[in-house]
C-alpha positions in Angstrom: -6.3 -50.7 187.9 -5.0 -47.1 187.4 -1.6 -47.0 188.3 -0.2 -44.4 191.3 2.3 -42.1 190.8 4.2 -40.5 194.0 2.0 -37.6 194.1 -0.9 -40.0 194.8 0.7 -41.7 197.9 -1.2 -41.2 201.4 2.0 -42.1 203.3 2.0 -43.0 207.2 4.5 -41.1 208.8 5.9 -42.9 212.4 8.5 -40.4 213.9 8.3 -40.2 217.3 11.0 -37.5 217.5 9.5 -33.6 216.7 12.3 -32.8 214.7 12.8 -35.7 212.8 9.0 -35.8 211.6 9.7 -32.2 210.4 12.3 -33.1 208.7 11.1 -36.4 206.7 7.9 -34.5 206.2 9.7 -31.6 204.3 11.8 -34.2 202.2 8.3 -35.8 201.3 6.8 -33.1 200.6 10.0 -32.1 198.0 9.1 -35.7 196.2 5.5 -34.2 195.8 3.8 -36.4 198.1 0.5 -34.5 198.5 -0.8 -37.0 202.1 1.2 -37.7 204.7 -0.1 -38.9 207.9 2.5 -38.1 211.0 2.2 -40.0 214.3 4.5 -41.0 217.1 3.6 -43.8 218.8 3.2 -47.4 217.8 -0.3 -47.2 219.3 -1.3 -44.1 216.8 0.3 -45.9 213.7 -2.2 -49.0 214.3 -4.7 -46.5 215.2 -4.1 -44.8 211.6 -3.6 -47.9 209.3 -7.3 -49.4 210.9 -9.2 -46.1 210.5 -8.2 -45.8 206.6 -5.3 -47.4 206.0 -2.0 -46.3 203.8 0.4 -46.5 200.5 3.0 -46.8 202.3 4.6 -46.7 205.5 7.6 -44.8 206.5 8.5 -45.8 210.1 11.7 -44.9 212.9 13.3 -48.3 214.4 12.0 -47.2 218.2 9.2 -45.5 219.7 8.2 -44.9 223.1 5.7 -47.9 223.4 6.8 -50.5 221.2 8.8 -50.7 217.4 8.9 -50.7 214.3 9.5 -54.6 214.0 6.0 -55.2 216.0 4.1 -52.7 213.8 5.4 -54.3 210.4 4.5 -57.2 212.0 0.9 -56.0 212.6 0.9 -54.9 208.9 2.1 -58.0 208.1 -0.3 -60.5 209.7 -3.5 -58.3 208.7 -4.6 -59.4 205.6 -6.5 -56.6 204.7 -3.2 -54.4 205.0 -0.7 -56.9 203.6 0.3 -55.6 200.8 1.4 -52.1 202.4 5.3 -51.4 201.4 7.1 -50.5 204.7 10.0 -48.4 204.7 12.4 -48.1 207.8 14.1 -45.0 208.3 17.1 -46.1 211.1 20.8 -45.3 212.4 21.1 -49.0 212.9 24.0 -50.7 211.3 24.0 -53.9 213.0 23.1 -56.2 210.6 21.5 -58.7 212.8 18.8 -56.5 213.4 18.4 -55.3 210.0 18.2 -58.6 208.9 15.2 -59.1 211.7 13.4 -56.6 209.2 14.8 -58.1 205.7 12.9 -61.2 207.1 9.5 -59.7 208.2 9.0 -57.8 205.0 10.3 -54.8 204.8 10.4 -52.9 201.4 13.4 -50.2 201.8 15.9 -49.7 204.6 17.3 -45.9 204.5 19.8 -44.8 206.5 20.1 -41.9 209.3 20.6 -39.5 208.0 19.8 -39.9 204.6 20.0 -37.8 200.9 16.9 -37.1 199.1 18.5 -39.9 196.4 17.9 -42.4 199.1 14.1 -41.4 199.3 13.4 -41.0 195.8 15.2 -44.5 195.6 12.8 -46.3 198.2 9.5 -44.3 197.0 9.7 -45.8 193.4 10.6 -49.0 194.7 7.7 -49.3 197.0 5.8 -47.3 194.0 6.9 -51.0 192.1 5.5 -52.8 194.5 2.5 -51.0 194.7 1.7 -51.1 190.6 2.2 -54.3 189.8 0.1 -55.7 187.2 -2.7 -57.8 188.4 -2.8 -61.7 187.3 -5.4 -62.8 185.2 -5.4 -66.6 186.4 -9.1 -67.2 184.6 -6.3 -67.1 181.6 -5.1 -70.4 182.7 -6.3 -74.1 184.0 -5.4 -73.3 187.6 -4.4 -76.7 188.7 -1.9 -76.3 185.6 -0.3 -73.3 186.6 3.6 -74.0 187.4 4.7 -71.3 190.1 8.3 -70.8 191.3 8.1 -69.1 194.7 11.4 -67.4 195.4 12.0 -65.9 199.0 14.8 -65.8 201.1 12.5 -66.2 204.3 11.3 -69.8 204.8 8.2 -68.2 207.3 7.2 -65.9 204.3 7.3 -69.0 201.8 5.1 -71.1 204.1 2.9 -68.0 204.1 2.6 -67.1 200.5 2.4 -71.2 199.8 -0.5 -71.3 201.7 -2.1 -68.4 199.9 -1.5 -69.9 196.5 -2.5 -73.5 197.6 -5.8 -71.7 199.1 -6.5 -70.0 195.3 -6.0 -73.8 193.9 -2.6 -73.7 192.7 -0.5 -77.1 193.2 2.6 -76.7 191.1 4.7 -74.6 193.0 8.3 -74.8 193.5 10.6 -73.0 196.0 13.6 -70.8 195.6 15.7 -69.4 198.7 17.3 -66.9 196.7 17.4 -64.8 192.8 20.2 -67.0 191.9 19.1 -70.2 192.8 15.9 -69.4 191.4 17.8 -68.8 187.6 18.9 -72.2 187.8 15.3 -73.6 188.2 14.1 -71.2 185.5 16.6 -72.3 183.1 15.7 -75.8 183.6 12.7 -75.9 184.1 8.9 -74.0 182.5 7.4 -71.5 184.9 4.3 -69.8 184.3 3.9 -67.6 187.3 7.1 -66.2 189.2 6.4 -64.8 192.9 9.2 -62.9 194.1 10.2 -61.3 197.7 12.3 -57.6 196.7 14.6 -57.6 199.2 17.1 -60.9 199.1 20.6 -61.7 199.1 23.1 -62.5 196.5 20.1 -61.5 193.8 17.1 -59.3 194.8 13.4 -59.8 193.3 14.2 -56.5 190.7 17.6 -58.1 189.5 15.7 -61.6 189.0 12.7 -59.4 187.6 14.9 -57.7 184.8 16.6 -61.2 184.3 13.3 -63.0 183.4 12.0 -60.2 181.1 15.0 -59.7 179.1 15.6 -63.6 178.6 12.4 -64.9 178.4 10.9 -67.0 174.8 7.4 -67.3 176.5 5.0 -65.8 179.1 6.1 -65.9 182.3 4.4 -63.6 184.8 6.0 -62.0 187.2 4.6 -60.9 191.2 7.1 -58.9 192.6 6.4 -57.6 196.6 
């Protein structure tokens, strides 16, 4: 599959303030994203991602029917837009609630206000999330395949589990975080490596860049 580069992104803009949609928009726009999508409401953003869908989402905490946790939940629990990197754009600093979104999926957290650094940050990220490479599991005897699933969410492991149980896959081994995850890889052979981005003491990229630079065989590597 061809890989997308930033200027290929149909982003969903959810903003319900006029000035702040401005704004973000004209900071997009400066990365050379060519689609953006503005809406206010949670009821429009649904709307949106059902009538054709996104690259990624770029979404306000609040809005004046519902927010942001219930729409990433939505995206979340739709299989069809899954896989759609969500990026919160929020003055909150309490870290209970930002944790509330750490948990449900959430791809970037930027801060209110934030520099165009911070943007250009969270785009490539979700741009990382977007390309990875495909796995080729007719390579492999499925029922042979040793995973290590490494999240720090035990509702998203049950979830992905179930997904790789449902492909066939029955060797697969669960990690809460990046470093407890080194400890199984050093002890044990892995052949596939699934891996939530966002994670305490060792996120999915740190563990990502640990694997490839240490690594004496194939493993392959899922990052979302």
């Amino acid at each position: 599959m061809e890989k997308l580069s930033i200027s290929d992104l149909h982003i969903i803009l959810v903003e319900p303030s006029d000035t702040q949609r401005k704004i973000i928009t004209t900071l997009l726009l400066k990365e050379k994203v060519k689609e953006i999508d503005p809406v206010s409401t949670l009821a429009e953003a649904i709307s949106a991602v059902k009538a054709h869908g996104a690259d990624v989402i770029v979404s306000a905490m609040y809005y004046e029917d519902g927010t942001a946790i219930e729409l990433l939940k939505f995206i979340k629990e739709n299989e069809e837009h899954s896989s759609i990197p969500f990026m919160l754009v929020s003055s909150e600093n309490r870290l209970s609630k930002l944790e509330e979104f750490k948990q449900a999926g959430v791809a970037a957290i930027l801060p209110k206000p934030f520099e165009p650094v911070h943007l250009s940050r969270a785009l490539n990220a979700s741009l990382d999330l977007i390309n990875h490479d495909e796995l080729d599991l007719d390579l492999f005897d499925i029922q042979d395949v040793r995973v290590l699933l490494v999240d720090d969410s035990k509702l998203a492991r049950n979830h992905i589990r179930r997904v790789l149980e449902g492909m066939g896959l029955q060797h697969i081994k669960e990690a809460e975080n990046g470093a407890m995850a080194l400890t199984y890889i050093k002890d044990e052979p892995f052949d596939l490596v699934v891996t939530d981005y966002n994670m305490p003491e060792m996120d999915g990229r740190e563990l990502s860049e640990f694997i490839v630079s240490i690594q004496k065989r194939r493993i392959s590597l899922l990052l979302w």
